[in-house]
OpenMM code with the backbone's topology and positions (N, CA, C; nanometers):
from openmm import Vec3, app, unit

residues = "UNK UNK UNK UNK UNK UNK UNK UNK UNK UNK UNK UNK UNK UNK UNK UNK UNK UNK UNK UNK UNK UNK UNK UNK UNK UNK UNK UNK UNK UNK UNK UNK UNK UNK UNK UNK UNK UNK UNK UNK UNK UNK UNK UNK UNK UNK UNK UNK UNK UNK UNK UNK UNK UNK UNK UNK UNK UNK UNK UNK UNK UNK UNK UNK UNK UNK UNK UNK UNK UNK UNK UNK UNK UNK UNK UNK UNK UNK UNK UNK UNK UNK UNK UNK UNK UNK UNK UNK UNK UNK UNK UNK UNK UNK UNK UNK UNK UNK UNK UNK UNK UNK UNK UNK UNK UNK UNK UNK UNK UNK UNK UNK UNK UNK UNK UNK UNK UNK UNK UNK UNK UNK UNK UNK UNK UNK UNK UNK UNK UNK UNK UNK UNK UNK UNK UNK UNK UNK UNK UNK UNK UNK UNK UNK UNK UNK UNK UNK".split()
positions = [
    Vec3(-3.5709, 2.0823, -2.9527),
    Vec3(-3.5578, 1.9422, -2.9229),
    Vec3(-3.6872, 1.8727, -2.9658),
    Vec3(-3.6509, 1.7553, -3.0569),
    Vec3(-3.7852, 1.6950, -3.0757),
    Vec3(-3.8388, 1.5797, -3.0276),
    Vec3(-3.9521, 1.5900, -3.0006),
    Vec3(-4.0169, 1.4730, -2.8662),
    Vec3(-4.0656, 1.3328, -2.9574),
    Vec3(-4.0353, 1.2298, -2.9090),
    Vec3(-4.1307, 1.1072, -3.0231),
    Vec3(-4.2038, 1.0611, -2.8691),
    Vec3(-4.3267, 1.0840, -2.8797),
    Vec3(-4.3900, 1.0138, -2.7733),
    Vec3(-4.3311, 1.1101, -2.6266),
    Vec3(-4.3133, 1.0483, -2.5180),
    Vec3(-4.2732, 1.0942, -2.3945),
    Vec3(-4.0757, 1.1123, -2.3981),
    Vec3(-4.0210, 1.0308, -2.4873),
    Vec3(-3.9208, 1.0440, -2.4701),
    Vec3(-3.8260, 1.1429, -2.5949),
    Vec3(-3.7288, 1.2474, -2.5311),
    Vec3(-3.7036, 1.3716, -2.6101),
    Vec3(-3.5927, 1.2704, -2.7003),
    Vec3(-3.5503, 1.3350, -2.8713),
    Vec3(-3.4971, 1.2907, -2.8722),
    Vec3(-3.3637, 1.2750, -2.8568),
    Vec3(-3.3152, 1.3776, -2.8008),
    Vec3(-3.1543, 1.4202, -2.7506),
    Vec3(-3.1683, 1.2416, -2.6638),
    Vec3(-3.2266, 1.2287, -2.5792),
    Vec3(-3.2150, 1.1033, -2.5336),
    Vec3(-3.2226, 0.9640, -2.5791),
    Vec3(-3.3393, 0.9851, -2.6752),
    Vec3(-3.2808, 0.8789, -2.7478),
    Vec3(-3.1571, 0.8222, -2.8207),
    Vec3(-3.1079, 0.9338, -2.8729),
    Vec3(-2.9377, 0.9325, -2.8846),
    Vec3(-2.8010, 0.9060, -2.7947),
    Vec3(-2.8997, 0.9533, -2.6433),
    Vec3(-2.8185, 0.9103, -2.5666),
    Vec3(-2.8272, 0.7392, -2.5049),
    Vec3(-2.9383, 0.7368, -2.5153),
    Vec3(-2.9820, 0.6055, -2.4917),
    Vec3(-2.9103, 0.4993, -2.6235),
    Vec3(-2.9046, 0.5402, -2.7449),
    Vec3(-2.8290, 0.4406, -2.8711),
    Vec3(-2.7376, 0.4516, -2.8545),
    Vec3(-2.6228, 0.5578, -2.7787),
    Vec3(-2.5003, 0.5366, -2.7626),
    Vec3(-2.4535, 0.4395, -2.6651),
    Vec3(-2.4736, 0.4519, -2.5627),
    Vec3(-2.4896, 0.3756, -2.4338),
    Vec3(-2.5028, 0.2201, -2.4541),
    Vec3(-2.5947, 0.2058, -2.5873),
    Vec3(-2.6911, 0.0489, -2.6127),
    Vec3(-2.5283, 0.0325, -2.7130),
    Vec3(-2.4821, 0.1187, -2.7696),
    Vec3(-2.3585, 0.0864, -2.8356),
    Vec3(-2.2274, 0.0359, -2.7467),
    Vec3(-2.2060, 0.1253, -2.6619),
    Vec3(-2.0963, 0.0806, -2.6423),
    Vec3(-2.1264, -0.0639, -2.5109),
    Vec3(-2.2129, -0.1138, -2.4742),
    Vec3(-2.2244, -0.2002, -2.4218),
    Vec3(-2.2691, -0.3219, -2.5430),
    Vec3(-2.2509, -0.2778, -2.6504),
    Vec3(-2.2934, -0.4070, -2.7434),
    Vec3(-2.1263, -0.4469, -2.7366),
    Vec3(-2.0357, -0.3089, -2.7477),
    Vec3(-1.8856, -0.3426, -2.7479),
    Vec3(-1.7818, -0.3953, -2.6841),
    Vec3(-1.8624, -0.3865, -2.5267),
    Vec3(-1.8331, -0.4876, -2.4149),
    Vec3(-1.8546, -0.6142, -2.4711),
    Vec3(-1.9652, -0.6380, -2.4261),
    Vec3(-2.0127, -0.7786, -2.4445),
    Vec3(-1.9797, -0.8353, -2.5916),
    Vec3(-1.9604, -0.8135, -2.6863),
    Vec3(-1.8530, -0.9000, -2.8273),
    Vec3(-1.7159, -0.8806, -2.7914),
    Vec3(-1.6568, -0.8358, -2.6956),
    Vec3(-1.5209, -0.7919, -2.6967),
    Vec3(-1.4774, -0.9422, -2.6344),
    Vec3(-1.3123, -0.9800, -2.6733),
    Vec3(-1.3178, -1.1199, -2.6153),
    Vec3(-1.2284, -1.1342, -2.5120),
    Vec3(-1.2238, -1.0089, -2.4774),
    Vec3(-1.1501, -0.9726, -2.3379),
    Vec3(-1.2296, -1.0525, -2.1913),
    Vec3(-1.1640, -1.0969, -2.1647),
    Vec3(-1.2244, -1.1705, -1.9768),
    Vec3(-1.1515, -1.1393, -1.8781),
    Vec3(-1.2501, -1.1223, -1.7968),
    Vec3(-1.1394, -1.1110, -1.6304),
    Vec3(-1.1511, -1.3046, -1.5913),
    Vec3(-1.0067, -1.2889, -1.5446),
    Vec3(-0.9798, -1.4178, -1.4877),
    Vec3(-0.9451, -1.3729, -1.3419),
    Vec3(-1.0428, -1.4866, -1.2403),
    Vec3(-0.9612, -1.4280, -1.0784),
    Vec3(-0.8444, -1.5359, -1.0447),
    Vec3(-0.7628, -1.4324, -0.9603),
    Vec3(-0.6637, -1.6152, -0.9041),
    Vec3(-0.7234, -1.6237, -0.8052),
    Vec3(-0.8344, -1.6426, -0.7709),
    Vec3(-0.8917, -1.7455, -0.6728),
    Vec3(-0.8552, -1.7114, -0.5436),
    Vec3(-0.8497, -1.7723, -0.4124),
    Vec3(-0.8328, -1.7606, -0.2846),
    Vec3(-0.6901, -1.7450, -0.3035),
    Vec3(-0.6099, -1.6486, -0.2601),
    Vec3(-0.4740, -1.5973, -0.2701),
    Vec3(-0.4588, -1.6692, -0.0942),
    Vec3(-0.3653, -1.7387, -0.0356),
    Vec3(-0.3512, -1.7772, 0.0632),
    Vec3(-0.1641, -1.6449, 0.1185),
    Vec3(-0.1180, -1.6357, 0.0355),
    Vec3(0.0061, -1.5990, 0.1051),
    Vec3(0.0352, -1.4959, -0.0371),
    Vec3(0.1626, -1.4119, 0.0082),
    Vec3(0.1828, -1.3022, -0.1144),
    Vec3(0.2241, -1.3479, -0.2144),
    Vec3(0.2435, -1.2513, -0.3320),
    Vec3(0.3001, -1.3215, -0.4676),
    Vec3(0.4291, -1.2775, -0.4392),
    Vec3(0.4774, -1.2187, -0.3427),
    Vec3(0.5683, -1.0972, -0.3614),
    Vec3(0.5753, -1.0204, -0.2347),
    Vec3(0.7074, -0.9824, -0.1845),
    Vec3(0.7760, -0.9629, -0.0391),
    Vec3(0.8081, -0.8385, -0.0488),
    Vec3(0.8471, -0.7589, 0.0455),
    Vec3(0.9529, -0.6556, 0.0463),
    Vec3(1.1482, -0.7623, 0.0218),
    Vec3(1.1102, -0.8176, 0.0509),
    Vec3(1.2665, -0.8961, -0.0016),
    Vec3(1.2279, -0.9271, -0.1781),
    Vec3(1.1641, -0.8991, -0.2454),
    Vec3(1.1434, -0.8840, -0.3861),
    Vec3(1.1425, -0.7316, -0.4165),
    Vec3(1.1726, -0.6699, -0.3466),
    Vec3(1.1908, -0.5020, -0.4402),
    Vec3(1.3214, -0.4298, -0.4057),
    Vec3(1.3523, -0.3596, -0.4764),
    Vec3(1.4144, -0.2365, -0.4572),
    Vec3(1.3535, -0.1435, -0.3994),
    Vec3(1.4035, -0.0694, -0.2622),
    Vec3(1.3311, 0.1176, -0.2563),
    Vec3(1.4110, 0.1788, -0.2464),
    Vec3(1.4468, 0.1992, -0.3659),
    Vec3(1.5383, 0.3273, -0.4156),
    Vec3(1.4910, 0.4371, -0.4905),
    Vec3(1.3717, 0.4612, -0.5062),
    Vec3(1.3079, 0.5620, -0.5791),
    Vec3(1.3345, 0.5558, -0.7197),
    Vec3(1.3491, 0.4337, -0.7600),
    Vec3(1.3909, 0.4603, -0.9389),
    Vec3(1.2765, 0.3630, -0.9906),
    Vec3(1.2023, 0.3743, -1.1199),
    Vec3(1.1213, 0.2563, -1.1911),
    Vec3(1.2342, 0.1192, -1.1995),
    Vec3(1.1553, 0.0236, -1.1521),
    Vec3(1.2389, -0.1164, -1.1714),
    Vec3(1.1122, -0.2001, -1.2380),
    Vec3(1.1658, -0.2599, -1.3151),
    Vec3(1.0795, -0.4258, -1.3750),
    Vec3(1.0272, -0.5268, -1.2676),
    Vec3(0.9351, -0.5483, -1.3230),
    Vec3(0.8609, -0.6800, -1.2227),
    Vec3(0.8165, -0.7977, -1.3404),
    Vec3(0.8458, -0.9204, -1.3469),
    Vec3(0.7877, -1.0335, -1.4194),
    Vec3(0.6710, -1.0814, -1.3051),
    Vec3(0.5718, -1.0854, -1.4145),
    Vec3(0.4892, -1.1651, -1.3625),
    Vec3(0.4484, -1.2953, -1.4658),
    Vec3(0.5377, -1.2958, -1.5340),
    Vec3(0.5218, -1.4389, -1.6034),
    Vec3(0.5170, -1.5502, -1.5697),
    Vec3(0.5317, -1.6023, -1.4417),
    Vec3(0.5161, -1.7361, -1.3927),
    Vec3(0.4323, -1.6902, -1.3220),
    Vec3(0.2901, -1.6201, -1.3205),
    Vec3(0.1953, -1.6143, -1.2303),
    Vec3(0.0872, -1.5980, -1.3924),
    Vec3(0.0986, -1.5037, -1.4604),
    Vec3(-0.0253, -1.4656, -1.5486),
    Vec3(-0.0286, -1.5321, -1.6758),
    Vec3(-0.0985, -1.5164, -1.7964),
    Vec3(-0.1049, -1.5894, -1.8625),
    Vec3(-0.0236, -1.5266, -2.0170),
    Vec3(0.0015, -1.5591, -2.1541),
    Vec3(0.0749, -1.4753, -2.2064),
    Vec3(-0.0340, -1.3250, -2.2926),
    Vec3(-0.1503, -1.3853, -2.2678),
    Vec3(-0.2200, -1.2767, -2.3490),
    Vec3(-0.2721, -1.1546, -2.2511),
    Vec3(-0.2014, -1.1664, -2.1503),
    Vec3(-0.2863, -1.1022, -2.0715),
    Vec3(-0.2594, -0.9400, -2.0503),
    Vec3(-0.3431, -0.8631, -2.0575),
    Vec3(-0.3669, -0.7390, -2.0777),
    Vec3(-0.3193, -0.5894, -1.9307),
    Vec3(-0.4301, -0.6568, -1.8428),
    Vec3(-0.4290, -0.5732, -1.7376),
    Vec3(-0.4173, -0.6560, -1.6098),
    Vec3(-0.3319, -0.6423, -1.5140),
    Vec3(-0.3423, -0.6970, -1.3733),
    Vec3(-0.4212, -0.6727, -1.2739),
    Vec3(-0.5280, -0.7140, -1.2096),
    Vec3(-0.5005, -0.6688, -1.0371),
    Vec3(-0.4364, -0.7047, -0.9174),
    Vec3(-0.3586, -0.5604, -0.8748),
    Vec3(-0.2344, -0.5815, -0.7829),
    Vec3(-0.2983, -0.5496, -0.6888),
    Vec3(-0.2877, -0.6884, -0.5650),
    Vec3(-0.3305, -0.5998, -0.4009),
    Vec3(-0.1994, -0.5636, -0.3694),
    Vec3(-0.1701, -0.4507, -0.3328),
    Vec3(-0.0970, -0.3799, -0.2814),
    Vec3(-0.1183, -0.3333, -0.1076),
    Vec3(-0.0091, -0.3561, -0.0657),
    Vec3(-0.0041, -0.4050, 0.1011),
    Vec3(0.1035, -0.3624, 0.1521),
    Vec3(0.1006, -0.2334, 0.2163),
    Vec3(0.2802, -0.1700, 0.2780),
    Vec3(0.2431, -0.0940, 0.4179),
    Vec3(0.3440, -0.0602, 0.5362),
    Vec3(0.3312, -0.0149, 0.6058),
    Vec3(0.4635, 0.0324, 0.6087),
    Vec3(0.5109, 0.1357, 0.6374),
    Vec3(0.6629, 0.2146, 0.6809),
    Vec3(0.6171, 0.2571, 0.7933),
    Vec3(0.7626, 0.3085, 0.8472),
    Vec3(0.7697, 0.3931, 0.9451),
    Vec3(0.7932, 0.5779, 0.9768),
    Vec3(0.7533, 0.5808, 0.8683),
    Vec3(0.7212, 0.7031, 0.7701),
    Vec3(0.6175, 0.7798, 0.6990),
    Vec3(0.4930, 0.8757, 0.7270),
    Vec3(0.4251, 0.9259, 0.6665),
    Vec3(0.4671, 0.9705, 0.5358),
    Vec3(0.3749, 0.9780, 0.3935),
    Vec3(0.4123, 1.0500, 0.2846),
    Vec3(0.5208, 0.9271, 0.2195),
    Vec3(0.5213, 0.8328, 0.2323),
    Vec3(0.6204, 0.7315, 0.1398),
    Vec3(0.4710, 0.6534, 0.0444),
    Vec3(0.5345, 0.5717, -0.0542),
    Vec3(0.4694, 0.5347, -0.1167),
    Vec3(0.5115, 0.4604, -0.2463),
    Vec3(0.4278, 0.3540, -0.3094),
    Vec3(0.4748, 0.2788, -0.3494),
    Vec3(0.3415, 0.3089, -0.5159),
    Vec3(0.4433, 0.3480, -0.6371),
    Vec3(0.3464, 0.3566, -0.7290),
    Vec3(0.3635, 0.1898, -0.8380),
    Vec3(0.2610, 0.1983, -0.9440),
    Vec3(0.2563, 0.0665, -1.0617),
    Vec3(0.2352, 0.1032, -1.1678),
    Vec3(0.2990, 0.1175, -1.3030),
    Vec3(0.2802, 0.1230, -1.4397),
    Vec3(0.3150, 0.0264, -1.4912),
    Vec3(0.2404, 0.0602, -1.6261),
    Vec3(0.3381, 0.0111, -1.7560),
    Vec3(0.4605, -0.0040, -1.8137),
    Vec3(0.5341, -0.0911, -1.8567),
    Vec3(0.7286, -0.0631, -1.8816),
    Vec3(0.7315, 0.0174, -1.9903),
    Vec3(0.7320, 0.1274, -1.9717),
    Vec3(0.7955, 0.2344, -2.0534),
    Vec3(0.7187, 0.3382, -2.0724),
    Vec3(0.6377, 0.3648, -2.0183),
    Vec3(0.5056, 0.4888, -1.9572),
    Vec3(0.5968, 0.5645, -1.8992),
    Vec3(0.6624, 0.6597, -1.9594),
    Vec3(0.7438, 0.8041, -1.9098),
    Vec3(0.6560, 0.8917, -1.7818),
    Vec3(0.5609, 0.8726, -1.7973),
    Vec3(0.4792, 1.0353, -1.7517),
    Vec3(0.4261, 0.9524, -1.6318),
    Vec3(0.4670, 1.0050, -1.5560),
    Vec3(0.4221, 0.9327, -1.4120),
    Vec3(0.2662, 0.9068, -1.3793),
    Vec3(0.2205, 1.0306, -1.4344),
    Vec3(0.0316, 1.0332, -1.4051),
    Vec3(-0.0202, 0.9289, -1.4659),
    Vec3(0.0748, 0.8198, -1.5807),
    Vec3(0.0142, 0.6841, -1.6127),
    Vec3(-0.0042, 0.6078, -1.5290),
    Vec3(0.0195, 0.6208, -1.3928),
    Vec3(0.1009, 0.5162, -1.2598),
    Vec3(-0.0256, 0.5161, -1.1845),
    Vec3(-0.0302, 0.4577, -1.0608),
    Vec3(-0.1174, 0.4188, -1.0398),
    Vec3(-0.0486, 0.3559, -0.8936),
    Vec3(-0.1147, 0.4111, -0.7284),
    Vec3(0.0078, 0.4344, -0.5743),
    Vec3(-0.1100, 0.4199, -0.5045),
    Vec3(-0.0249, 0.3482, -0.3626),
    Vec3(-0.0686, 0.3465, -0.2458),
    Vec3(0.0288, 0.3926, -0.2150),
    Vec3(-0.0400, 0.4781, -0.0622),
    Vec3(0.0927, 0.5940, 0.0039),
    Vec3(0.0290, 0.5540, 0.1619),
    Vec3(0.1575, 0.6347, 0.2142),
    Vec3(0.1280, 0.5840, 0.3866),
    Vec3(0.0949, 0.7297, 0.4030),
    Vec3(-0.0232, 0.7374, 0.4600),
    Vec3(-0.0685, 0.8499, 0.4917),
    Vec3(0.0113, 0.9279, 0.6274),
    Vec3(-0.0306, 0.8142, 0.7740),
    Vec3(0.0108, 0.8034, 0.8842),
    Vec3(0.1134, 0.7213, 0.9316),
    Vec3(0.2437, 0.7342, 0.9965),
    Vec3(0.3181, 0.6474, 1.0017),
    Vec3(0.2635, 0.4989, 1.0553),
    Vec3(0.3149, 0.3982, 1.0561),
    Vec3(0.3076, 0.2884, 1.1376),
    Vec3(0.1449, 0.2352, 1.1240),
    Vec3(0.0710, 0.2825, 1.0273),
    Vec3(-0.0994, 0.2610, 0.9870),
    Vec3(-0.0643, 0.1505, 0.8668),
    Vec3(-0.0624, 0.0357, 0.8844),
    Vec3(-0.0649, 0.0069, 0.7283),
    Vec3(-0.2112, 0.0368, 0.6658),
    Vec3(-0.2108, 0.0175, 0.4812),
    Vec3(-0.2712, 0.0643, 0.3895),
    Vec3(-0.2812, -0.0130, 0.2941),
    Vec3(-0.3583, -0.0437, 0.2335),
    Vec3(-0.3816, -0.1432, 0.0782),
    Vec3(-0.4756, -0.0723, 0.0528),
    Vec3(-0.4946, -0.1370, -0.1331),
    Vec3(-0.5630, -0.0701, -0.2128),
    Vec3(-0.5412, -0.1870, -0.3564),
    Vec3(-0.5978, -0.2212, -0.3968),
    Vec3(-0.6214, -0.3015, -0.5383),
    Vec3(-0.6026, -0.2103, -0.6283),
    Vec3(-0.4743, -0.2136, -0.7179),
    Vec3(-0.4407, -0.1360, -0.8438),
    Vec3(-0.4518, -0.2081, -0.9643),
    Vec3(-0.5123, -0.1667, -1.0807),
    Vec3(-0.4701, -0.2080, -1.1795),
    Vec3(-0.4092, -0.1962, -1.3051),
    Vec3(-0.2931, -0.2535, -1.3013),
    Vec3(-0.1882, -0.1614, -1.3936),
    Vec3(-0.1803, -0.2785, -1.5699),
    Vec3(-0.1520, -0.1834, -1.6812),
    Vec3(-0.1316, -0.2838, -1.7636),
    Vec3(0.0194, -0.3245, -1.8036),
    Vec3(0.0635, -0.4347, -1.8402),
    Vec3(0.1610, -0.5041, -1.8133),
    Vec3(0.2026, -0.5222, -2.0036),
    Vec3(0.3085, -0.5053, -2.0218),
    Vec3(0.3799, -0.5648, -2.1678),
    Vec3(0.3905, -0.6973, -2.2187),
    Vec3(0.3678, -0.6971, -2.3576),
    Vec3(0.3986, -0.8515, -2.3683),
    Vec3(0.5180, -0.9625, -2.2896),
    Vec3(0.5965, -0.8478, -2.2248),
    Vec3(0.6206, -1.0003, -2.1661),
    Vec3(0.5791, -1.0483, -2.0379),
    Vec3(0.4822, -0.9861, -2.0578),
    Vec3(0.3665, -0.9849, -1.8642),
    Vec3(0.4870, -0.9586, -1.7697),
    Vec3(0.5252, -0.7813, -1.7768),
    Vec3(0.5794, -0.7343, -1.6600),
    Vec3(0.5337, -0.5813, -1.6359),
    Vec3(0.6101, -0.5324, -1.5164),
    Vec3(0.4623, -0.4217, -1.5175),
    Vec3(0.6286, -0.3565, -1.4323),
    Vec3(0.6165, -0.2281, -1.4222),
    Vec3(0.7074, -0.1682, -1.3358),
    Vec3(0.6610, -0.1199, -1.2540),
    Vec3(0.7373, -0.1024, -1.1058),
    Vec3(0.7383, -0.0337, -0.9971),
    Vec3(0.8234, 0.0564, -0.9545),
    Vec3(0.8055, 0.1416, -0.8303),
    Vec3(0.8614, 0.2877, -0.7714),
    Vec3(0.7963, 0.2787, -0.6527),
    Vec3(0.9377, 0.2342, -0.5683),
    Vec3(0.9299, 0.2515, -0.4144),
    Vec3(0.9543, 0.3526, -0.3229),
    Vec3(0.9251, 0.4592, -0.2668),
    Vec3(0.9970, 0.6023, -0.2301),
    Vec3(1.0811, 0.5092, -0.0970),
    Vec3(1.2633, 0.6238, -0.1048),
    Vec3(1.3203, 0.6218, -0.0258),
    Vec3(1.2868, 0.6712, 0.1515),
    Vec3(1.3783, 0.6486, 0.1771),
    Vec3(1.3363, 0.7583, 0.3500),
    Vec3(1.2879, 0.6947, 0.4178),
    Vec3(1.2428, 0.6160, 0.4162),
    Vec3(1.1466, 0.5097, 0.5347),
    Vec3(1.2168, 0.3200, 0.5927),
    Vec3(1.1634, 0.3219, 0.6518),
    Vec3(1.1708, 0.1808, 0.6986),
    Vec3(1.0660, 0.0856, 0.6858),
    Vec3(1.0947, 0.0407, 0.5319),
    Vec3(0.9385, -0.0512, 0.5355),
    Vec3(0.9650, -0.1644, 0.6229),
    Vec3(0.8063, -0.1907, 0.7045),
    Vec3(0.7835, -0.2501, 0.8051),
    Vec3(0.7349, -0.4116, 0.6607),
    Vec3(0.6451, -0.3940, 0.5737),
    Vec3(0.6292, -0.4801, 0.4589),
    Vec3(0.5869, -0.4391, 0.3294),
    Vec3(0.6205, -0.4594, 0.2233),
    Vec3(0.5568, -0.4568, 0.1254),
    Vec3(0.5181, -0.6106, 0.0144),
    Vec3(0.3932, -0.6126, 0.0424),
    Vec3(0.3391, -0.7433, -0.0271),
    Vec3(0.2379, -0.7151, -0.1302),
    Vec3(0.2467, -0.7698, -0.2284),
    Vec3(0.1779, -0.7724, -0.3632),
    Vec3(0.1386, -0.8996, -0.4171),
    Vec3(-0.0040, -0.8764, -0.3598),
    Vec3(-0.1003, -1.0060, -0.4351),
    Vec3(-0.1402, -1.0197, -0.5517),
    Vec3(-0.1470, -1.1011, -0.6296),
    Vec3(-0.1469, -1.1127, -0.7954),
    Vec3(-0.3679, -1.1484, -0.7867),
    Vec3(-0.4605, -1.0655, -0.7748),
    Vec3(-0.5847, -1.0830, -0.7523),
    Vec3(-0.6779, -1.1451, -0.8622),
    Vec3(-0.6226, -1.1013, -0.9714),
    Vec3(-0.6479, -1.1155, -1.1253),
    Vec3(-0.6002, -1.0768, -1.2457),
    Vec3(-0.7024, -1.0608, -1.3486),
    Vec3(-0.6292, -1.0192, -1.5107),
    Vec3(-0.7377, -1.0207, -1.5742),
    Vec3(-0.6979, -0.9446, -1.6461),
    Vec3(-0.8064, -0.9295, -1.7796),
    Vec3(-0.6991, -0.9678, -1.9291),
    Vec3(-0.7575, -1.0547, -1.9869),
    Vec3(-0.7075, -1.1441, -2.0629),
    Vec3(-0.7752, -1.0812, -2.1907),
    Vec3(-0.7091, -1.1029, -2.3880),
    Vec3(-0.7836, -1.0727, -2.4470),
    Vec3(-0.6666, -1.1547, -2.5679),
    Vec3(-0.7642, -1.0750, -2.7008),
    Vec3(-0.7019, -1.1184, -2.7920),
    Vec3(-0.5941, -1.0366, -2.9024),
] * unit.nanometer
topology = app.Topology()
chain = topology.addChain("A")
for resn in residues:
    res = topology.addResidue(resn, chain)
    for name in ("N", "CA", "C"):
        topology.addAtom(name, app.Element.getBySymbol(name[0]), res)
């Protein structure tokens, strides 16, 4: 390993990579946009299916058309340990693309901010597990990352 001064240079390499990919952030013309003080949900348990199958969600009258990635507050309580509610992409086969809040303990509710990416036509799919009695499921629209 060869030294320039105090610093080796394996590190300096690591240090120019690092200085790289943050040059790639910052020119990228991607932005997070917030929605601001969310007062009430975007979205009910009387807006889903829980039938355990992927269903479509529009979020086109909430996001914008270029928009890339969502953040979903995600907000459920059942009456059921081990249920759970996952978020992908429309047409992401392989489940490990997904992205869940689960009820650990019955009757505990649980949230968690997911962020899933959504298709041009700004919709994103969901998967509600059967077996339970949801007490609510609400989904706050928090933000987006927008690009070109």
């Amino acid at each position: 390993m060869e030294r320039i001064g105090q610093i080796n240079k394996v590190d300096l390499n690591e240090i120019n990579e690092k200085l790289r990919i943050i040059q790639r952030i910052v020119n990228t013309k991607d932005r997070y946009v917030s929605n601001g003080i969310i007062r009430e949900e975007h979205f009910t348990i009387s807006d889903f299916v829980t039938d355990s199958t992927w269903r479509r969600l529009s979020l086109a009258n909430i996001i914008p058309p270029n928009t890339k990635i969502v953040f979903i507050r995600v907000s459920i309580s059942s009456n059921t340990a081990n249920k759970s509610v996952y978020l992908r992409q429309p047409g992401s086969g392989i489940n490990r693309n997904s992205s869940a809040v689960g009820i650990q303990v019955a009757n505990i509710p649980i949230e968690d901010t997911l962020a899933v990416s959504c298709n041009s036509n700004r919709e994103i799919e969901y998967y509600i597990t059967t077996g339970a009695t949801w007490s609510f499921i609400n989904f706050y629209i928090k933000g987006w990352i927008t690009g070109e």
